[in-house]
N, C-alpha and C positions, 0 to 999 in steps of 0.2 A: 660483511665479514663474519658477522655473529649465527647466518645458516648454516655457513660450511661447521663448526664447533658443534652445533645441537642437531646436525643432521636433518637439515629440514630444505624443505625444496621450494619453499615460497617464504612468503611473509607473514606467519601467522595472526600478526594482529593490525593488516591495513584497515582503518576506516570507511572505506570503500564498500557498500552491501553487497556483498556477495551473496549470493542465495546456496553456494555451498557450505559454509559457515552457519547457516543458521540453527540456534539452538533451540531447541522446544521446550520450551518448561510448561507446566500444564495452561499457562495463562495463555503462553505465545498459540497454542496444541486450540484451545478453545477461538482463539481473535481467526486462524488459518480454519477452523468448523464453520465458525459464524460466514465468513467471506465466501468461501466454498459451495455452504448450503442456499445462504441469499442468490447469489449466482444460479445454481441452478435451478432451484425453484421459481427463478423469476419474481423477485419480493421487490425488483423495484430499486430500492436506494438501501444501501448497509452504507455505516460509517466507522472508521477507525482512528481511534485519538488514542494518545501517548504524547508523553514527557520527550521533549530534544533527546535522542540517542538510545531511546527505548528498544530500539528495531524496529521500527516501522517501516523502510526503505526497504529492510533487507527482506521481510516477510511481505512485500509487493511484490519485490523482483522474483520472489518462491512461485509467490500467487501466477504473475506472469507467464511462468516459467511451464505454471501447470496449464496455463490457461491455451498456452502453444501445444502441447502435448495434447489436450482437449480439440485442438483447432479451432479453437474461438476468437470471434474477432474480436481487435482489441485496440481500443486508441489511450496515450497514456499521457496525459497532462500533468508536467511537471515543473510550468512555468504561470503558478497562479496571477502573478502582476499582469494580466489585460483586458482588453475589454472586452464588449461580445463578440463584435464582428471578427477581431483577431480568435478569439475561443473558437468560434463555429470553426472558420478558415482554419484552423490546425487539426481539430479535431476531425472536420473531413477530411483532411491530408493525411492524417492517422490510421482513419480507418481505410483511405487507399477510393474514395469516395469520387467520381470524379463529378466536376460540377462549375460549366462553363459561366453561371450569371456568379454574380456578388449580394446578388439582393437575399436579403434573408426568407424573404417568401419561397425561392427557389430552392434556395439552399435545406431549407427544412422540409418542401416537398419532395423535393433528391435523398433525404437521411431517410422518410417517412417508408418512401418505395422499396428503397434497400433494404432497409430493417424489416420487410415485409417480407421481402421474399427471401430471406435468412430464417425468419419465423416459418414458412409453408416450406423450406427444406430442413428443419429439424436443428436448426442451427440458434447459438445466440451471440449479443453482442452486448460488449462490457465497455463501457468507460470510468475509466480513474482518473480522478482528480487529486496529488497530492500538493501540500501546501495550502490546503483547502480552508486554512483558517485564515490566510490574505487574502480571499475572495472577496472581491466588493460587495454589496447589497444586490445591486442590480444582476452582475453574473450570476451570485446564488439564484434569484427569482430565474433566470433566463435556464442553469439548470434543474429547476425543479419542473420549470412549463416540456422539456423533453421528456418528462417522465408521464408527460400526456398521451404520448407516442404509445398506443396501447389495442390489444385486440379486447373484444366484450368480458377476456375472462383474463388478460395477463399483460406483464407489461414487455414491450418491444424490448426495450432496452433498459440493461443492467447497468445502474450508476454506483460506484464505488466511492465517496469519500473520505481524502484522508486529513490531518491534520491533529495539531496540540491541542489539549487541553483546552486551549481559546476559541476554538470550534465549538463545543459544547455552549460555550458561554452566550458564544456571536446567536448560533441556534433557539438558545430560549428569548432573545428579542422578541414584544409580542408583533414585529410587523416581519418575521419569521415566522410564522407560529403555522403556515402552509405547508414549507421545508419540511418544519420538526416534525411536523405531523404524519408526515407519509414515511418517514425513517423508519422501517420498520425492526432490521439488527442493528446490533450495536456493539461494536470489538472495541476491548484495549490491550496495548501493551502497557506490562510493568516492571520496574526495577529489578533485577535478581536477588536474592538473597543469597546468604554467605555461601551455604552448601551449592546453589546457583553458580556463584560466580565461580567457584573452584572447579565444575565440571563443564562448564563454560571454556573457562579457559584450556584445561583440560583436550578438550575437544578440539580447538581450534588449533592447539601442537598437535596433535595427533592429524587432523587432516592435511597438514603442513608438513608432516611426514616427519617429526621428533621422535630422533630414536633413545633421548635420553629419558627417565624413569622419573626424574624431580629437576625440573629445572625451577620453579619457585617453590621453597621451604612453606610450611603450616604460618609462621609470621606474616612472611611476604603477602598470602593469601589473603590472610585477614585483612593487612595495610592496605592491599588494593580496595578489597571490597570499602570497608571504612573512608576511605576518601574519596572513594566512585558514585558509595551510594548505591551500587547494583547496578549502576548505569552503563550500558555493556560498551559504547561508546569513548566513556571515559575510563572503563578497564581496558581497554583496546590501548587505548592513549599512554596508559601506565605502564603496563607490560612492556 
């Protein structure tokens, strides 16, 4: 009821990440540099942590976004709760892999060849992991042993990690310390601040197609920001 009143042709504030919606403040501008440059330099493993509702989602599905436009292959893991044999089994179904045994010897000889011959045509290949801070121990080791996958001077394949702030933590375990160690970027998102949240919001009438000029007063603005915290998730929620 409330689009047809503000003239707007969507829902400007679903929770849902949209990667049209996404707003760059210099923090989000640098985490989309880091992910970007890791990628195509072949660095191996980059990691992205942020606070619940930070934008992490939404600045994946950006990344995604570019990554089709690049033509790069891509398999996207977003269902951390399994175990290995499930991990491999979806992640070659991801990347469109095909691979008639179960046995993991096969299966990571089948990834090895592929990733090879995407390497000798000029091509790369990325896997994202979000939810990365429910990872058990053992799937952590299982993906850092792909990051073996490597020619004399680079590595086959680009592993993207995402997750909270409990990532980090999981990370410095010293029976981690292989992991951490080959991380070589490292992105975060973070809260917006006040001026933040107001062109934030801002943005997201406007791509919504609001044709009115103040639909939240200088107060209102603040009230959100103050009880969000900058948290673009829970301004979405407000608004």
């Amino acid at each position: 009821m409330y689009k047809k009143f503000f003239g707007l042709n969507a829902n400007p504030f679903n929770v849902s990440p949209d990667p049209r919606y996404l707003y760059l403040t210099p923090h989000t501008e640098e985490a989309m540099s880091c992910l970007t440059f890791g990628i195509q330099s072949r660095k191996g493993f980059v990691l992205l942590t942020g606070e619940v509702g930070t934008g992490k989602t939404t600045l994946l599905n950006k990344l995604m976004e570019w990554l089709r436009l690049q033509r790069v292959s891509t398999a996207f893991i977003f269902n951390s709760r399994m175990n290995v044999p499930e991990f491999l089994d979806y992640m070659m179904a991801d990347f469109g892999i095909p691979c008639e045994s179960a046995a993991k010897s096969q299966i990571l000889l089948r990834l090895n060849h592929w990733l090879l011959e995407r390497y000798r045509q000029g091509e790369t290949a990325v896997l994202i992991v979000d939810e990365a801070h429910n990872l058990s121990d053992d799937l952590l080791e299982e993906i850092r042993l792909l990051s073996n996958l490597e020619t004399a001077s680079e590595k086959l394949l680009q592993i993207v990690l995402v997750g909270q702030p409990e990532l980090e933590q999981k990370l410095r375990q010293p029976h981690l310390r292989q992991l951490r160690q080959r991380i070589i970027l490292r992105a975060k998102t973070q809260p917006l601040s006040l001026a933040e949240t107001e062109s934030y919001i801002a943005q997201r009438l406007a791509i919504a197609g609001s044709t009115s000029e103040r639909v939240f007063d200088q107060e209102a603005l603040i009230s959100i920001h103050r009880y969000s915290g900058g948290i673009p998730r829970i301004v979405n929620l407000m608004c």
